[in-house]
N, C-alpha and C positions, 0 to 999 in steps of 0.2 A: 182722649181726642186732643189735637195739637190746637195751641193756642193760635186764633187767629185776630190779631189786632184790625178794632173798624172805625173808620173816620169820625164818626159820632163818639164823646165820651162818656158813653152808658155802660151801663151794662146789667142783663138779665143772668137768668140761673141757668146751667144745665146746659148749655150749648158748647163749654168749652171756648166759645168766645170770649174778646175781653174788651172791655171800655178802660174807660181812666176811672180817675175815683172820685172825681168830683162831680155833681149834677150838675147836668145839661138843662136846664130848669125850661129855656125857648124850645129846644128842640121839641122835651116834652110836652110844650103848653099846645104847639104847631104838631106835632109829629101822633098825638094818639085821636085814634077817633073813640066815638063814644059809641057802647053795644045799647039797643035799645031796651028796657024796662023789662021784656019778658026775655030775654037771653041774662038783664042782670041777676031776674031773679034765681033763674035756672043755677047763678052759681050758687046759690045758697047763704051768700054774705057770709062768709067766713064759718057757716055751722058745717062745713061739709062739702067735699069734690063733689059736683053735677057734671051729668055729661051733655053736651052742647049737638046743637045739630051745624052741618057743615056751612047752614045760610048764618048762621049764628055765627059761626068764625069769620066769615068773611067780613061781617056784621062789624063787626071789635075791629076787623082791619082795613077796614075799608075797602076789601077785595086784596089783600099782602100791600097796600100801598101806603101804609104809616112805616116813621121810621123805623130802620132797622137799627137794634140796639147792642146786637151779638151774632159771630156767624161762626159756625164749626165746620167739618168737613163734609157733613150728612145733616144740618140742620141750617136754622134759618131763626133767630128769635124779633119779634116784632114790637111794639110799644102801644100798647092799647089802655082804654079807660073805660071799667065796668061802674056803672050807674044802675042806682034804683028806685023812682021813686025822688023821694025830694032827699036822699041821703047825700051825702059829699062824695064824687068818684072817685074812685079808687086805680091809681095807676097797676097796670097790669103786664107781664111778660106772655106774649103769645107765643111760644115755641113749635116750628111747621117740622116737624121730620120727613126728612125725604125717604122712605123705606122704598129704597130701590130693591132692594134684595132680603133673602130670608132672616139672615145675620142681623141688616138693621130691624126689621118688623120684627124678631124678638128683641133686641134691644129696648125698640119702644115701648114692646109690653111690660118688660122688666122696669124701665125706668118708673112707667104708669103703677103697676102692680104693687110695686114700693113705696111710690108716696100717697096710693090710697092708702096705705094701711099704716103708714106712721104718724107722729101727730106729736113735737116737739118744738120746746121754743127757738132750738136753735138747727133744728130742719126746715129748711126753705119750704113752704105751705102750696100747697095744688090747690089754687081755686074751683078749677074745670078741666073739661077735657072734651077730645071730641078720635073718636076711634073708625068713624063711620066709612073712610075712604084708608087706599094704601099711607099717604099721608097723613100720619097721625100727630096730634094735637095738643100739648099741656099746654093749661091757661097758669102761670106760676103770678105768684108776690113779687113784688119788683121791688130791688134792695136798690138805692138808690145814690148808694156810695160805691158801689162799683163791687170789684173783687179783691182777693186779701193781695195776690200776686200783686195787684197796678199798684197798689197802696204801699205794700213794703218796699217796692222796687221800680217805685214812678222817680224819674230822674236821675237816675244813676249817673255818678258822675259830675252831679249837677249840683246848686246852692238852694236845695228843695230840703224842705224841713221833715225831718226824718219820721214814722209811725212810733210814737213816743213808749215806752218801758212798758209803762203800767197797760196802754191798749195792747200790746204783743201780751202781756201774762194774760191776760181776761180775755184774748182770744183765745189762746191756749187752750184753757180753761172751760170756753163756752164750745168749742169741739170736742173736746175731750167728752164731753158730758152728753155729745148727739150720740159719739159714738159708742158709750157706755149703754146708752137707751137700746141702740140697736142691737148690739151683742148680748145684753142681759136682759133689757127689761123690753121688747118689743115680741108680740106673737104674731108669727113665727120668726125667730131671730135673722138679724141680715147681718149681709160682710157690706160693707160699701163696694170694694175694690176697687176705689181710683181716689182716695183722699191725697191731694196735695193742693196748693195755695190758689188756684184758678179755680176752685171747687168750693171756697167757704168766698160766703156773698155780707157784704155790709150793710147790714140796714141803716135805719136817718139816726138811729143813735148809735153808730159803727158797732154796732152788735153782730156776731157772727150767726151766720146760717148757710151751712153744709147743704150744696148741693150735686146733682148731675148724678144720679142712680141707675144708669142706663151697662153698668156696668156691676152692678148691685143680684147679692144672688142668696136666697132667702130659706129658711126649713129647713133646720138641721139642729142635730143634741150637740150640748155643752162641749162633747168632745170627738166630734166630726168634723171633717171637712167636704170641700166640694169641690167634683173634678169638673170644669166646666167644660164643655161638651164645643171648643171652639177652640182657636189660636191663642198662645198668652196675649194676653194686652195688658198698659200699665203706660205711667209715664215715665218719661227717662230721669235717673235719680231716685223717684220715689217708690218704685216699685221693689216686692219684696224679692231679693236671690233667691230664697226659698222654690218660691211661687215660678219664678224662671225657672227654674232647674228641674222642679216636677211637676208644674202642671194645677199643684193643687193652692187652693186657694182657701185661707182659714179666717178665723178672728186676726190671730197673727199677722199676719199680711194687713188687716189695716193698723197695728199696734205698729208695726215697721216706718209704713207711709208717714203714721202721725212722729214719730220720730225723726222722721228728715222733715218735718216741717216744723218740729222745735227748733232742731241747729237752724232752718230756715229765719225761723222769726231771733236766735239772738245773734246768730251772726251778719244777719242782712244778707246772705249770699243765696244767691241759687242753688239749687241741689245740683244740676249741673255744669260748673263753671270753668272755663280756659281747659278745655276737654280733660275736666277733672270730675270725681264727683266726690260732692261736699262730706260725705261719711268718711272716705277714706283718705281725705285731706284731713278733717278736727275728729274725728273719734278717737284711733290711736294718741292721743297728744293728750284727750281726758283722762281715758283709761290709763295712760302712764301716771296722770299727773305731774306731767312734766312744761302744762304750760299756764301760766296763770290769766285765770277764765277769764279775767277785762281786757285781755288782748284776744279774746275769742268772741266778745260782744262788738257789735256792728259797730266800729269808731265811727258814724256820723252822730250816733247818740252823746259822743264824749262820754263827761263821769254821767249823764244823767240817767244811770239805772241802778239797781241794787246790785251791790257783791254778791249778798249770800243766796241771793233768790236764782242769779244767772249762776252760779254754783248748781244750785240743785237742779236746774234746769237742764244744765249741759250733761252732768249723772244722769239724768232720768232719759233723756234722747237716747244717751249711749248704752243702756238697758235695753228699752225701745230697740233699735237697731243690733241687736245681735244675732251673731252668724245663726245659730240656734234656734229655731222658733220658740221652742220648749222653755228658754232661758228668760224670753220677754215676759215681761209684767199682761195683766190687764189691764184693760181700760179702765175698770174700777182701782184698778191699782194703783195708775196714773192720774186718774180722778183727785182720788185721796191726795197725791203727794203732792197736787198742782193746790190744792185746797187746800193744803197744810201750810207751803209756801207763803200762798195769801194771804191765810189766817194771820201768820204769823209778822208778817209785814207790815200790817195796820197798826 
């Protein structure tokens, strides 16, 4: 879904909208209403997705008239506060899907049916839901630093202090890790199919969390794929040639995505930049070894990053991103060597 930038500097999960990256701390204090005590409790306080009835959403939104903190092309995210009882409330994204058509009313289920079943510290969490009308409903966790995109790439151009070394490796890192969950360890395994930087959300300790699964496609062996039964979709830059070309959609295909948003996080560039795109400007250049990797890290950082770390980094994207699906690493494979990295740095 294309990014749609909105007056407010918020930003919720899953809409493909985007805020800035700083809290809006008034809008939120003004902007969310409070759900009453039996719709809090219906969400379960964190043990578990509830499903909501549709007076209940209105409830959270004061009828869609709290601010709006994200807006996509088929959705609508709002700014709500789930209370229970004498507990402290809890800020909340209300995302409205407009399921005009079949296309998106599967969409929503998919995105729904996914994050019922996942459960990771660095996937974005489903409070609620509510399915009751064409308009369907996720009540998500509200990350309150925005998204990865605003945050790499807030001020371009400008004398704005750049996402520092170490936060870009420990994102890395904590994506790498949702997506290992989903490919290996999650039943029935999922593909994301749309992982790039408007997709991982910042919580209040800029901790990453993967979202927007509306593109997410689930139930399949270790060495299957899925033809999905619709149009390719993908974003431009991150998506995989493969998956353009036939149709089908693997693990690989999010091993690819995660690899333009490695060069993403150390070069500081867009994946599609001055109608280029970023893999086939810097990959050739590592794979030669013909260019030395501190002139391939985001010069607002200057010297302050690691040599050998943006070394291994720029390798392992360039794995990541090969023509080949066959030839890419997995995610656990990625895992390890982002983890070795680290290890190895302290």
């Amino acid at each position: 879904m294309l990014l749609h930038r909105h007056k407010f500097p918020l930003l919720c999960c899953g809409c493909g909208g985007a805020g800035g990256g700083v809290v809006a701390t008034g809008v939120a204090a003004r902007g969310a209403a409070h759900v009453d005590d039996d719709a809090a409790k219906n969400t379960g306080n964190g043990k578990g997705a509830r499903q909501l009835s549709w007076a209940q959403v209105e409830a959270m939104t004061a009828g869609f008239t709290t601010a709006v903190v994200g807006e996509g092309g088929f959705s609508t995210v709002y700014l709500a506060r789930l209370s229970a009882g004498g507990s402290k409330p809890q800020l909340a994204a209300v995302k409205l899907h407009r399921s005009c058509s079949e296309r998106l009313r599967r969409a929503f289920r998919q995105e729904l049916d996914a994050l019922l079943r996942v459960r990771h510290p660095h996937i974005v969490r489903l409070l609620a839901f509510c399915d009751q009308r064409d308009e369907g409903v996720l009540v998500l966790e509200f990350a309150p630093n925005g998204n990865l995109h605003d945050n790499l790439h807030a001020g371009e151009g400008k004398q704005v202090i750049p996402m520092p070394w170490a936060r870009r490796v420990a994102v890395a890192l904590q994506v790498a890790r949702a997506l290992e969950y989903l490919h290996d360890r999650c039943e029935p395994q999922v593909v994301h199919g749309d992982v790039k930087a408007s997709n991982v959300l910042l919580d209040a300790a800029m901790g990453a969390r993967l979202c927007d699964f509306g593109s997410a496609r689930a139930g399949f062996s270790a060495s299957a794929s899925v033809r999905p039964p619709r149009a390719v979709l993908g974003s431009p830059g991150y998506v995989d040639p493969h998956y353009l070309r036939s149709g089908v959609l693997t693990r690989k295909s999010d091993v690819y995505s995660f690899g333009v948003l490695l060069l993403e996080l150390l070069t500081g560039t867009q994946p599609f930049h001055d109608g280029r795109l970023l893999t086939s400007a810097v990959v050739p250049m590592i794979k030669a070894g013909s260019c030395d990797v501190g002139k391939l890290v985001d010069q607002r950082l200057g010297c302050q990053f690691d040599v050998a770390q943006a070394a291994t980094i720029a390798s392992l994207a360039a794995e990541c991103v090969m023509e080949n699906p066959t030839l890419r690493p997995s995610m656990a494979d990625v895992v390890r060597a982002l983890e070795q990295t680290s290890v190895a740095r302290r």
